[in-house]
N, C-alpha and C positions, 0 to 999 in steps of 0.2 A: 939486827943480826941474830939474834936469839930467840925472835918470834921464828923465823924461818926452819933456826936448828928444830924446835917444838912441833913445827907440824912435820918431823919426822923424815925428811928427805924426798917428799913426794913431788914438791915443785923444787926443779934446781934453784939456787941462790942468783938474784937479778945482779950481774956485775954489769961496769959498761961498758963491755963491746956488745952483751944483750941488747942494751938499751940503744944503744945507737943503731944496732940491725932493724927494730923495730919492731922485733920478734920475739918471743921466749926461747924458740926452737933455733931461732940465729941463720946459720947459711944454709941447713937443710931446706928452708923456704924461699930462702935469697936463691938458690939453686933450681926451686921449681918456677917460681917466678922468669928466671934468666932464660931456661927453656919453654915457656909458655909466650916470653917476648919473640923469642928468636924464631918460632915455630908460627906465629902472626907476622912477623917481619915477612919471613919466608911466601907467608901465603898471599901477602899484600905485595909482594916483588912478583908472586909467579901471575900475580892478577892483573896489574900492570905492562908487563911482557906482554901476555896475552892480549890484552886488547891495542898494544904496540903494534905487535905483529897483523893483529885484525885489522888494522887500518891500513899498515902495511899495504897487506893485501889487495884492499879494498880500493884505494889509489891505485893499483895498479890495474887492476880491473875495470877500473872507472877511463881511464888514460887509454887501454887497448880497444874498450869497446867501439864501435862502429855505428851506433843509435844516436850519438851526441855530436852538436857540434866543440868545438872549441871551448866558447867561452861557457858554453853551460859544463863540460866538464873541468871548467878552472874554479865553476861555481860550488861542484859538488866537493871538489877536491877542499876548497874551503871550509863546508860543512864540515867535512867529516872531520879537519884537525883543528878548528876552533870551536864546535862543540861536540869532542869525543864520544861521548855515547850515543846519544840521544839522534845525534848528525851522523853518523856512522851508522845506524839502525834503520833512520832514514832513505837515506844514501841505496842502502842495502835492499832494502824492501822494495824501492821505486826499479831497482838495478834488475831486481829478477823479477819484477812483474812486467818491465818491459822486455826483458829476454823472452820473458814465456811466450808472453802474445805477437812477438815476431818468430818465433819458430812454430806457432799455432796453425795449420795448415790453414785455407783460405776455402769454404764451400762455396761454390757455386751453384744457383738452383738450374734444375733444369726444366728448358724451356718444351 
């Protein structure tokens, strides 16, 4: 205790609720800490949603289209929510390349 009064007051004195924080500074950092978790919770909920909804979507899309039959869209529908990304991107990509080339008009040459 007496080396600490010597260096004159420039580091506060370590008691233990310091020491249990973890910190010198205490809850000022437990504070930024709490809002640096919450603000990642946040961004990791809104990312989540997001690709929720995107599959959402995507099922439903998959379900009204007129290109597939039945069972191949029972197949994509599976894709897409037992491998969420990767199967949903898939899904996706295959979904509007065959839209394009059925609304692609058709040339005919002439004879």
């Amino acid at each position: 205790r007496r080396a600490s009064s010597l260096q004159g007051g420039l580091n506060p004195p370590l008691d233990e609720r310091t020491l249990r924080s973890g910190s010198p500074c205490g809850p000022r950092i437990d504070g930024y800490a709490r809002a640096y978790d919450m603000a990642f919770e946040l961004i990791i909920g809104a990312a989540l949603l997001g690709l929720l909804a995107f599959q959402g979507w995507l099922t439903a899309r998959v379900w009204k289209s007129r290109l597939y039959e039945r069972k191949q869209k029972v197949w994509q529908v599976q894709l897409i929510w037992l491998v969420p990304v990767i199967g949903a991107g898939l899904v996706f990509s295959v979904l509007q390349d065959d839209e394009r080339s059925e609304r692609r008009p058709t040339t005919q040459l002439k004879s």
